[in-house]
Every structure is written in C-alpha cells, then in structure tokens.
C-alpha positions as CSV (number, residue, x, y, z in Angstrom):
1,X,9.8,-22.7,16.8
2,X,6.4,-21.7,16.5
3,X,3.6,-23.8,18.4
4,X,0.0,-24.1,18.4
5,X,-0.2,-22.6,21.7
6,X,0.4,-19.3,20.8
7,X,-2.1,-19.5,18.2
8,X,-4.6,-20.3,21.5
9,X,-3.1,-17.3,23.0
10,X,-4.4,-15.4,20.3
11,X,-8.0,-16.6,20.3
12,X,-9.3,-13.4,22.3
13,X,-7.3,-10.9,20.1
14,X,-8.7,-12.8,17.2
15,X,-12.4,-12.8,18.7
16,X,-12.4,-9.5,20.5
17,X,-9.9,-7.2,19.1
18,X,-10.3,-7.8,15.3
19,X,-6.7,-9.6,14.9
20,X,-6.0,-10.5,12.0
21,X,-3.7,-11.9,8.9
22,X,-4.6,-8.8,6.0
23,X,-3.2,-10.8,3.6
24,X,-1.3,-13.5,1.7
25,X,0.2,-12.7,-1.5
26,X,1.8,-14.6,-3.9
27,X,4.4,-13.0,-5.8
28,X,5.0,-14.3,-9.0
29,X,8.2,-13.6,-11.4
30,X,6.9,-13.2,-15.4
31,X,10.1,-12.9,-16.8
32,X,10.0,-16.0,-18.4
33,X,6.3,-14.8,-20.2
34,X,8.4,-12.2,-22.2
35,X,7.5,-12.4,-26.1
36,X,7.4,-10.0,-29.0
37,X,4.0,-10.9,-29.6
38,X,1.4,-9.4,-27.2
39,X,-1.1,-11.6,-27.6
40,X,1.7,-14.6,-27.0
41,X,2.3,-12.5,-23.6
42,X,-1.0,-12.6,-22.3
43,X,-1.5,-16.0,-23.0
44,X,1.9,-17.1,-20.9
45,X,0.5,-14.5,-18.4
46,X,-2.3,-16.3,-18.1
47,X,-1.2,-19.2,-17.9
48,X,2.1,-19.1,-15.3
49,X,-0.7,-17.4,-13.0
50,X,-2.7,-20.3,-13.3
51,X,0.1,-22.8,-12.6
52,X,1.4,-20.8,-9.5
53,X,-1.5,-19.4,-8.2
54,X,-4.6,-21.8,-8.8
55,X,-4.0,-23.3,-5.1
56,X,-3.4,-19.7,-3.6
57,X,-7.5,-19.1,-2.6
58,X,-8.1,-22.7,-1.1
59,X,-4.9,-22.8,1.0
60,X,-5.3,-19.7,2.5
61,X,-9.0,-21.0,3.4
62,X,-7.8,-24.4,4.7
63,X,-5.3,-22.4,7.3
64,X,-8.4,-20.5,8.5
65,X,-9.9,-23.9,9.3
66,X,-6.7,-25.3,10.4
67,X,-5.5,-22.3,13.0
68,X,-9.0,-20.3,13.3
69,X,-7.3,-17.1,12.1
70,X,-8.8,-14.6,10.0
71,X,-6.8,-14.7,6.0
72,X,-9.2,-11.2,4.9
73,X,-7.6,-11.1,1.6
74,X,-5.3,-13.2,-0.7
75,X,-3.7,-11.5,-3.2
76,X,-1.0,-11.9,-6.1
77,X,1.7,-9.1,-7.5
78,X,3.7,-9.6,-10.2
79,X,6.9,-8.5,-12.4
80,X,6.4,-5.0,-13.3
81,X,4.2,-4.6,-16.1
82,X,6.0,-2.1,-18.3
83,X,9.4,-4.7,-18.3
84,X,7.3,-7.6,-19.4
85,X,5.4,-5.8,-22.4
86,X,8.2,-3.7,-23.1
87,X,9.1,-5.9,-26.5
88,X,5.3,-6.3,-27.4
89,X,3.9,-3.4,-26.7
90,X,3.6,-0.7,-29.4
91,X,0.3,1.5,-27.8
92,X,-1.3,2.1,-24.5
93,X,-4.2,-0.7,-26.1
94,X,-1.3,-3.2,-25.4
95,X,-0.5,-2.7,-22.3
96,X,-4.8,-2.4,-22.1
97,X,-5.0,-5.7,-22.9
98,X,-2.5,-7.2,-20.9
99,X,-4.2,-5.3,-17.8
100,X,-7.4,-7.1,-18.8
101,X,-5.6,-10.4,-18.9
102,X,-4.3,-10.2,-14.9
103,X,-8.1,-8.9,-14.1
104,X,-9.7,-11.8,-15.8
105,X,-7.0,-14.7,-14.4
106,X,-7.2,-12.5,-10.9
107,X,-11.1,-13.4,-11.1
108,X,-9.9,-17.1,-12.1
109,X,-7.8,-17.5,-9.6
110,X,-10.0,-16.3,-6.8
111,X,-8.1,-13.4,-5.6
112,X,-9.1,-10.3,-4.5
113,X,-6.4,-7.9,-5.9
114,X,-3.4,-8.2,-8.6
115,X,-0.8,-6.1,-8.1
116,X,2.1,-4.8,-10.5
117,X,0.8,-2.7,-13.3
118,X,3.4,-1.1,-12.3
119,X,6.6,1.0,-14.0
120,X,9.9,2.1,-11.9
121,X,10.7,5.7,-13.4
122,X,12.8,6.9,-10.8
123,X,15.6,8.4,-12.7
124,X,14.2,8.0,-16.1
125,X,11.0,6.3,-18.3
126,X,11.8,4.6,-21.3
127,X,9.4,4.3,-24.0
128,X,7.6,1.6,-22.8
129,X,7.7,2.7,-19.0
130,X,5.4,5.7,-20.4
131,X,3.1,3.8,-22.5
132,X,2.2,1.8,-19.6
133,X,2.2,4.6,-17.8
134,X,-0.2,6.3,-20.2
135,X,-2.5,3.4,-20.2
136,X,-3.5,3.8,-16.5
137,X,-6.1,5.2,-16.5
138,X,-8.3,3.1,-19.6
139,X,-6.6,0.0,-17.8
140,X,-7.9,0.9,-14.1
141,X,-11.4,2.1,-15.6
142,X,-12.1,-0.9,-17.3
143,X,-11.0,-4.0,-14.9
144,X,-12.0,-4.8,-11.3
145,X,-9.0,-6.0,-9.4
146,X,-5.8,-5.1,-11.1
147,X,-3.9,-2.6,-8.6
148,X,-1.3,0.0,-10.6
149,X,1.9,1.4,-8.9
150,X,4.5,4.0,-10.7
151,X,8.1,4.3,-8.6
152,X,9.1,8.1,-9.5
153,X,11.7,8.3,-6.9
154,X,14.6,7.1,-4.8
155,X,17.3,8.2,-2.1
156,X,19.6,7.0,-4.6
157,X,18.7,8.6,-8.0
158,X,16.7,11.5,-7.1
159,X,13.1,12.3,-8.0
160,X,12.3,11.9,-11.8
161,X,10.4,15.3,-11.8
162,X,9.0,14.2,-15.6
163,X,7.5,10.9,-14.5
164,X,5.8,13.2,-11.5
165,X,4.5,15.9,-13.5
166,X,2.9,13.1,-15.5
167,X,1.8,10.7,-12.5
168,X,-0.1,14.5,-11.6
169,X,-2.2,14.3,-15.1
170,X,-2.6,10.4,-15.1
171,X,-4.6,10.8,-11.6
172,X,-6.6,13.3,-12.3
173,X,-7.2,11.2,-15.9
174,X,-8.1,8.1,-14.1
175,X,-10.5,9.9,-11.7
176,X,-12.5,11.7,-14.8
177,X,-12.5,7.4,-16.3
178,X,-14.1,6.4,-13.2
179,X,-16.2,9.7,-12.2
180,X,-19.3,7.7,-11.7
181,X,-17.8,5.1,-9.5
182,X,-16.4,8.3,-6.8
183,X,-13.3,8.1,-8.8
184,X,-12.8,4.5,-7.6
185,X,-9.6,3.6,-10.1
186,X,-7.5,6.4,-7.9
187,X,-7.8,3.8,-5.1
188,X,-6.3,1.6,-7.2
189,X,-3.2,3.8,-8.1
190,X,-0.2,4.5,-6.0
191,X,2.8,6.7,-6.5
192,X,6.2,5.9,-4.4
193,X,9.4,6.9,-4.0
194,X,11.8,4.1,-2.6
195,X,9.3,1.4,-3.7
196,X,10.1,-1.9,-1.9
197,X,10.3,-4.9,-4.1
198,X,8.7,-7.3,-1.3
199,X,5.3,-5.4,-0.8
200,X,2.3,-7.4,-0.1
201,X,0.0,-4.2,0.3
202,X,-2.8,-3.1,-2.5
203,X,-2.2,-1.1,-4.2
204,X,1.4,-0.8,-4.1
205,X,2.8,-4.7,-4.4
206,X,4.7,-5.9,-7.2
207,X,6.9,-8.8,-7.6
208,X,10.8,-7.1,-7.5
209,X,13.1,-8.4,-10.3
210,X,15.4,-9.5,-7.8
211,X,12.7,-11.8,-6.1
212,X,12.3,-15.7,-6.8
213,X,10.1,-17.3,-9.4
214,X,7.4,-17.3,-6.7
215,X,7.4,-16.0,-3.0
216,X,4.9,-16.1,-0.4
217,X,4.6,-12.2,1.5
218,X,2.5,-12.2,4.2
219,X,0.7,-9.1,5.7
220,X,-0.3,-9.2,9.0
221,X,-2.2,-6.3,11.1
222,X,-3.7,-5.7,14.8
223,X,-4.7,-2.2,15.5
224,X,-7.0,-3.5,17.8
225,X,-5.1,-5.7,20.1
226,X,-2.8,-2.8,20.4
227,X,-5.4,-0.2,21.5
228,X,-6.8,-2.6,24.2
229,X,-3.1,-3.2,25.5
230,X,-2.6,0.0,25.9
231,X,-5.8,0.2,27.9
232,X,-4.4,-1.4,30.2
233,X,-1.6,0.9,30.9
234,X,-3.4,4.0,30.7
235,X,-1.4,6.8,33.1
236,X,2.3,4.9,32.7
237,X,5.4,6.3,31.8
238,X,6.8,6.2,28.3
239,X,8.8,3.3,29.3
240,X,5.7,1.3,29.8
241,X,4.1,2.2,26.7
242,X,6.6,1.1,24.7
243,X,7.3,-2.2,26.2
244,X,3.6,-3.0,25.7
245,X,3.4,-2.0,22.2
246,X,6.3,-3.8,21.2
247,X,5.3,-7.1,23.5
248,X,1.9,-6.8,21.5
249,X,3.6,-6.3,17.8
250,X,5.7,-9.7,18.9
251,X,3.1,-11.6,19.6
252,X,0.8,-10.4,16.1
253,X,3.6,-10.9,13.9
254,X,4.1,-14.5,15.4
255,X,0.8,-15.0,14.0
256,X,1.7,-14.0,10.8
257,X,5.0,-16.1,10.7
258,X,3.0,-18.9,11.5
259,X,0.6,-18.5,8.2
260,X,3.1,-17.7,6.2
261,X,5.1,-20.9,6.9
262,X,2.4,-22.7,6.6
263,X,1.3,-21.3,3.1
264,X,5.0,-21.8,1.7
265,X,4.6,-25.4,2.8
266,X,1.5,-26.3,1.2
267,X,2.2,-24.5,-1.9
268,X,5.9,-25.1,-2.0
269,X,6.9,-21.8,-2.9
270,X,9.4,-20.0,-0.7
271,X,8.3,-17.6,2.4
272,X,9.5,-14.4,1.7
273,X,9.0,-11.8,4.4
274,X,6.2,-10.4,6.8
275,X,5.1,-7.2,6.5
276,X,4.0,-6.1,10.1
277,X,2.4,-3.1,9.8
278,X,-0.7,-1.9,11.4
279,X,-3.3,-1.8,8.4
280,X,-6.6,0.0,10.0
281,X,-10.2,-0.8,9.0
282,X,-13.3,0.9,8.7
283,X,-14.5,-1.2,11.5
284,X,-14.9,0.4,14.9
285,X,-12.3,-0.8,16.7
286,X,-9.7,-1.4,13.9
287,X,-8.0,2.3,13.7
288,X,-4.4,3.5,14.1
289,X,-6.6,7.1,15.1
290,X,-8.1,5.4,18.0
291,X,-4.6,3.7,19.4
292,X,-3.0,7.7,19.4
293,X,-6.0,8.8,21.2
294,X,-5.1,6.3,23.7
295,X,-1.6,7.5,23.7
296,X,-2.3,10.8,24.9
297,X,-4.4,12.7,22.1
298,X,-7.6,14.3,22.1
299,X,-7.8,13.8,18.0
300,X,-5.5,13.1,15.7
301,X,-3.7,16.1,14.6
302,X,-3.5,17.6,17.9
303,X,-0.2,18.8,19.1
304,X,2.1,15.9,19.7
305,X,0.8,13.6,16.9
306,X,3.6,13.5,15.2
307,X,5.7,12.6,18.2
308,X,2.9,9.9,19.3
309,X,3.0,7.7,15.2
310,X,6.8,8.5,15.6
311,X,6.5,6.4,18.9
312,X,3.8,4.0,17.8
313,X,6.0,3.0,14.1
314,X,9.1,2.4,16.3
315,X,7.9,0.0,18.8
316,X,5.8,-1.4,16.6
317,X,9.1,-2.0,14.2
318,X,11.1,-3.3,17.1
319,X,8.6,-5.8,18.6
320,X,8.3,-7.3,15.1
321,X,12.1,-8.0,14.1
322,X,12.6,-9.9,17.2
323,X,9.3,-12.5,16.2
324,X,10.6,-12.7,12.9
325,X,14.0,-12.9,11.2
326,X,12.2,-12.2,7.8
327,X,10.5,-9.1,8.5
328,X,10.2,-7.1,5.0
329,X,7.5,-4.6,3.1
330,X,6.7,-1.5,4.7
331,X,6.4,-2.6,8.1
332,X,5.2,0.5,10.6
333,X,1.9,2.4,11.1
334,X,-0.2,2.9,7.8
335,X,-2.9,6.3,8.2
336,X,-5.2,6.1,5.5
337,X,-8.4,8.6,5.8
338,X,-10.9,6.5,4.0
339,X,-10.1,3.2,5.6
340,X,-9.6,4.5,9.2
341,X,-13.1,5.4,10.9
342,X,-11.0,7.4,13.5
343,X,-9.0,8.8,11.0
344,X,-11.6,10.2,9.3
345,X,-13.8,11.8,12.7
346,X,-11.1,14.0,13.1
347,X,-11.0,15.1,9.6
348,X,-14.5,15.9,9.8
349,X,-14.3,17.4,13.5
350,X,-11.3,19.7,12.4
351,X,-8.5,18.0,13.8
352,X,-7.1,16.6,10.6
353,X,-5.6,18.4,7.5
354,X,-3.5,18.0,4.8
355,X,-0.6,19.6,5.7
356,X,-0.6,18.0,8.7
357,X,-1.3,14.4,7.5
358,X,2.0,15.1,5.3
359,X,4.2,15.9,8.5
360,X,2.8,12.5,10.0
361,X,4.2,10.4,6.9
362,X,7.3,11.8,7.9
363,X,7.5,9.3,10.9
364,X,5.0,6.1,9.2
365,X,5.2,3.7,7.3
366,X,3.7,5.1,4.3
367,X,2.8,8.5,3.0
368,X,-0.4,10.3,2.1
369,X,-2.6,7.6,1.8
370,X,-6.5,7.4,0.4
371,X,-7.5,10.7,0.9
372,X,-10.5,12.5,-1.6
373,X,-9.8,15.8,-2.6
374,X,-11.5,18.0,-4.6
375,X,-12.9,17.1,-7.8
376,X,-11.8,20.6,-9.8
377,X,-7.9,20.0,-8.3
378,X,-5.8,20.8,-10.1
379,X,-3.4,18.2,-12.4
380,X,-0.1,20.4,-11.2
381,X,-1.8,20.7,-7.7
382,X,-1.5,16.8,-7.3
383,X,2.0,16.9,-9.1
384,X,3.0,19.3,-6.5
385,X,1.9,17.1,-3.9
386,X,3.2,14.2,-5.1
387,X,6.6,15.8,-5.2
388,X,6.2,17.5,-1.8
389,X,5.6,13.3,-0.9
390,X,8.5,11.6,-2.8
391,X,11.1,14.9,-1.1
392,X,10.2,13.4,2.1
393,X,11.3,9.6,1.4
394,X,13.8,10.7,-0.8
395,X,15.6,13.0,2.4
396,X,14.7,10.5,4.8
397,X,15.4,7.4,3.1
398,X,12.2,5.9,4.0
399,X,9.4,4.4,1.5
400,X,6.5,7.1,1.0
401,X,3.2,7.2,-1.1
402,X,0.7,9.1,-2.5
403,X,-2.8,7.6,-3.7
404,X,-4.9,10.8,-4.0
405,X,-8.6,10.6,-5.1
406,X,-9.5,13.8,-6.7
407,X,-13.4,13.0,-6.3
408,X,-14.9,14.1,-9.6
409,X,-18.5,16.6,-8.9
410,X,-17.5,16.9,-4.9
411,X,-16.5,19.6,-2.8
412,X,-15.0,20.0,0.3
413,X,-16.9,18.1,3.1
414,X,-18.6,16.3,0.8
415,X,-18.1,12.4,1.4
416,X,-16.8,9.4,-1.2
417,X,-18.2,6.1,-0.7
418,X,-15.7,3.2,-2.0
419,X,-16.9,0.2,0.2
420,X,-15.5,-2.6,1.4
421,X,-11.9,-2.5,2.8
422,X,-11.4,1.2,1.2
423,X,-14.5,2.9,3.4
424,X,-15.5,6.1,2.4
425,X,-13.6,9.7,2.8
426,X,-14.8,13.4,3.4
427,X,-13.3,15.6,0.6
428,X,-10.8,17.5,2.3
429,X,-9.1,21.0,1.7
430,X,-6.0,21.5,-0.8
431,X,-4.1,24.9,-0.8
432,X,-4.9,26.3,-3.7
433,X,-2.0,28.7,-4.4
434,X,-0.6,27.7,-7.9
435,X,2.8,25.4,-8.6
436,X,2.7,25.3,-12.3
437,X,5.8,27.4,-12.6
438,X,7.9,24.7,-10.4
439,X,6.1,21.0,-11.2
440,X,6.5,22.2,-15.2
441,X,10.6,22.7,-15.4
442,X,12.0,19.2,-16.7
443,X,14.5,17.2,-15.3
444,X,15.3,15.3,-11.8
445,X,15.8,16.3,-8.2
446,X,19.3,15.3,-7.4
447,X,19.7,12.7,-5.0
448,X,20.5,14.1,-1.4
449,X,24.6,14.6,-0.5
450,X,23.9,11.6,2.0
451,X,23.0,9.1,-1.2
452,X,26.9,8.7,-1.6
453,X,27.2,5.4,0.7
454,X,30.0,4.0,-1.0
C-alpha cells in the first residue's frame, strides 16, 4: 500500500534532482471507430477521443496539486492507424486526413503528443499498412503533435527487409517535408523491432490490439536522483553500486505507481503498467551521460561503457519490478543524443560515435535514438542502419529503435535545434561505404533458430 509519506520522502528528489512523472498516457482502443467511410472514421475518431480523453489534461494537473509531483507531459496513443483506416482508405490523402483529425482533437484535448500513426509490418505490409506507411511524411509535415511509429521486425517473424528498405526512403522523405523546421517530423518518427503494445513513450506509443478500451500507462523517470545516489558511494565496490541504483529505481517508480493509481481512479479507466525507464533531459542534471560518468567513465564511449548501461539497465530493471507488480513498456536506460546534454558533450568532444552508440543499444532499453545525421545521407544508408538496429532486437529478443534525423543543408558538426523536450544535436558521422546491393534484395530475415519456443 502506497502512502503519502513516501511522497514526502520524495520532496528533495523532486526539488533538487529533477524527479519526475514524464508522462501519463491514455491509451485508447478505436476499433469500435471502424467505417468504410473515411470521413465517418474521423468523425468517431474524434469523437471516442473526446469522450475518453477530455478529463485526461485536468486530472493529471489536479495530482500535481494534490502530491506536488511534476506530470511534464500527458499524452494519448491509440489503435494503430493503418488497421482502423484499412476499409476507408483508398490513398495516402486518407490516411492524411485522418492524421489531421488526432492533431486537431490532440490540441482539443490538451495533450502534448498522440501517438499511433503507426503500422506493424514485421513479416509482411498489406495494402493499407503501406498507404499509411507512404503517407508519413505529408502526415508528419503538416500536423504538430501526432507521433508516427512503423514495427518492421520481431524475434518471432524475422525482419520484413521490404518494410525497411522503405522505412529508409520514408525518413529521408519526411526530413526533405520538414527541411526548414531541422527536419523536425523525423523526431516524430520511430522504427522498431519487437514493438511493445503498452508504450507510453513519444514517439513510439500506440494502443496494442490486445489492450482494453482504455488504459492508463504511466512513465516515470529520475536520472537525477540516481546520479546524486551514486555520489554518495563514489569509490564502492560493484556490490554497492548496484544496491544503490536499484534502492533509488524502487523508490522512483513508487512515485509513479502512486500517479498512476490515482489517474485510473479519477478517470475510471484501468491502470495498465509503468514504464520505469530513465528518460534524460536537456536540463543539466537530468542525463543518463552524467550517471556513467559517475560510474567510472571519463565520457561516454570510453572503454567500459557498454559494460557500465549494461549495469545501470539491470539494476534499474530490478529495483523497479519489486515497487510495482505492473511494470511494462520499455523499462531500462534510454540514450538519446539530442535530449541528453551529457550525451551530446561527448559527441562533440570525440567520445561518442555511431558505431559505438549502436553497441550500447545492445544492453538499453531502446536503440539508436534522436540522433542528426547528415543531410545528403543516403536513403539505403538509413535502411542499412535501420536493419543493422532491428538484427540486434531481433537476436537478442529485446525492443530496439531507430529515429534518425537526416538534417537537411547540415554537415557534420553542424548542430539541429528542436526545442523543448527534444534539445538540439550535433550532426554526427555516418560510414559512408555503400549498402545498396544488400538493403535492395526483397524478402525477410528469417527469425533466429532460438524463435522456436514451443
């Protein structure tokens, strides 16, 4: 039973160490808003949002009053896109349309972000799965909040090498639509393998057919309070470490279980899981970077970095499942450059490459995660790394990502400036030996020999 005292106990981490809950979102089933007609489906989009949702912004205010806790963002995903126009649509303007009916209700509604624009191709696209596909980047261009995610992958099927030569085109395409914002629609657009349904994260949440008519998913994050626990041990043995990070993640995930039962109270919707990973900031004093520098590392992307987020996304993992019995998402360590001041210092001192931000998603929670790369990359370039991305969930059976921002007029070491919760990036260096010849044969990956479960 969770009590108001260990809100209190929180007060400093809240104050101090820039604790906070990232984010309530609403996921909202719209099966039921399935019609032949698209403009019928916009208009029962629009207005099952409405119903479910209209409360969302001012609840999640009233348990700031109520508990003194930071809510930063409150958000809604819903039902894949491509299933729900998949009988109305006929051309990418449909599925256009529809993605301008979620931004506008989004903007109704209050919330920040509206995820599930989504498709899940992982072993094959059907017709309407690559129209909506095909509409990304005209959708993403002309809307503010809707959030686009395309699943090309999964331990169990393989990776749907079609759907990831095409994910490779549909980037670079939405950073040309959005050249003059620094290719802002590419922060908006994520590409997975093993896709969870229960995501409350931007930009990869949507609402998993398997979910309830509505469910409450609550994001909770504390690089902060983690870094200054683990001032306090500097010099320990490993043994030490780890108990402190995971007695920290306990503690920050309690915080979370808290909100989130309170929001499924007071909007009567169920509470569907916590997502306890640590989400970094551009604040100073809200990075992942800065926690493995207190670990041991003179940058990030030293030797041992790998080893350090391996140890960091455990404890962190294993302090949370004992506060909560719901604990869901992606749960770990995210490292995304542009959102992550430390993260990107070591970029710019040298420390911090590609190729070595890949072997860290290896051991995180996500993959390769807003990071700007040259505006003249190639479209098979980003296929290749996309693939490169999905082989490493795929083997490992772990969720991984890709949201690439091939800044359009930049150049290496030249910066992107998003704002906001998505900070700004230094272009960074892509290999630039060709992989036409391998992203262009057709077809699927198999699925690895230790798929076979049954």
């Amino acid at each position: 039973m969770i009590n108001i005292s260990e809100v209190i106990e929180t007060n400093q981490m809240i104050e101090k160490e820039n604790l906070d809950v990232r984010t309530i979102t609403l996921g909202i089933s719209l099966l039921d808003c399935i019609d032949a007609d698209v403009d019928k489906v916009c208009e029962n989009i629009h207005r099952k949002i409405v119903a479910k949702a209209g409360d969302l912004v001012h609840t999640g205010r009233e348990i700031e009053k109520k508990y003194a806790i930071p809510i930063v963002n409150k958000r809604i995903s819903v039902t894949p896109i491509a299933l729900i126009g998949a009988a109305a649509c006929r051309e990418t303007a449909d599925f256009v349309k529809i993605a301008k009916t979620l931004d506008e209700t989004a903007k109704e509604v209050g919330v920040n972000f509206i995820g599930g624009f989504s498709a899940l191709v992982s072993k094959g696209m059907t017709a309407a799965d690559e129209l909506l596909i095909r509409s990304i980047p005209e959708a993403l261009a002309v809307t503010d909040r809707v959030c686009s995610s395309v699943n090309c992958g999964s331990t169990k099927t393989g990776l749907n090498m079609d759907a990831v030569r095409l994910m490779g085109e549909i980037v670079r395409e939405t950073a040309e639509r959005t050249a003059d914002r620094d290719s802002l629609g590419c922060a908006k657009l994520v590409v997975f393998c093993n896709a969870p349904d229960d995501n409350p994260f931007m930009a990869g949440a949507f609402h998993g057919v398997t979910e309830a008519d509505a469910v409450i998913n609550v994001g909770v994050s504390g690089p902060g309070v983690v870094k200054t626990a683990l001032e306090k041990v500097r010099g320990e043995s490993f043994e030490v470490l780890c108990e402190t990070i995971k007695r920290t993640a306990f503690k920050v995930t309690r915080v979370g279980q808290l909100v989130a039962r309170e929001a499924s109270e007071q909007l009567g919707v169920p509470f569907g899981i916590i997502d306890l990973s640590l989400a970094p900031t551009p604040a100073v004093g809200d990075s992942v970077a800065d926690i493995l520098k207190e670990i041991g590392l003179e940058q990030p992307g030293a030797p041992g970095t790998t080893a350090a987020l391996a140890l960091l996304n455990d404890q962190v993992k294993k302090g949370g499942v004992m506060a909560s019995s719901y604990v869901g998402g992606l749960s770990g360590a995210f490292i995304p450059v542009s959102e992550d001041q430390g993260m990107i210092e070591a970029v710019e001192a040298g420390a911090l490459s590609l190729e070595k931000l890949e072997a860290m998603t290896c051991v995180c929670s996500v993959g390769l995660d807003m990071i700007a790369v040259p505006g003249d990359t190639k479209a098979s370039t980003i296929s290749g790394i996309i693939a490169d991305e999905m082989a490493i969930g795929m083997v490992n059976q772990k969720t991984t990502a890709v949201r690439l921002i091939p800044a359009i007029g930049k150049k290496v070491g030249d910066n992107v400036e998003f704002g906001g919760l998505l900070g700004h990036a230094p272009v960074m260096a892509v290999n630039g030996f060709a992989c036409d010849a391998f992203v262009n044969r057709k077809g699927r990956i198999p699925a690895p020999i230790h798929s076979f479960k049954n």
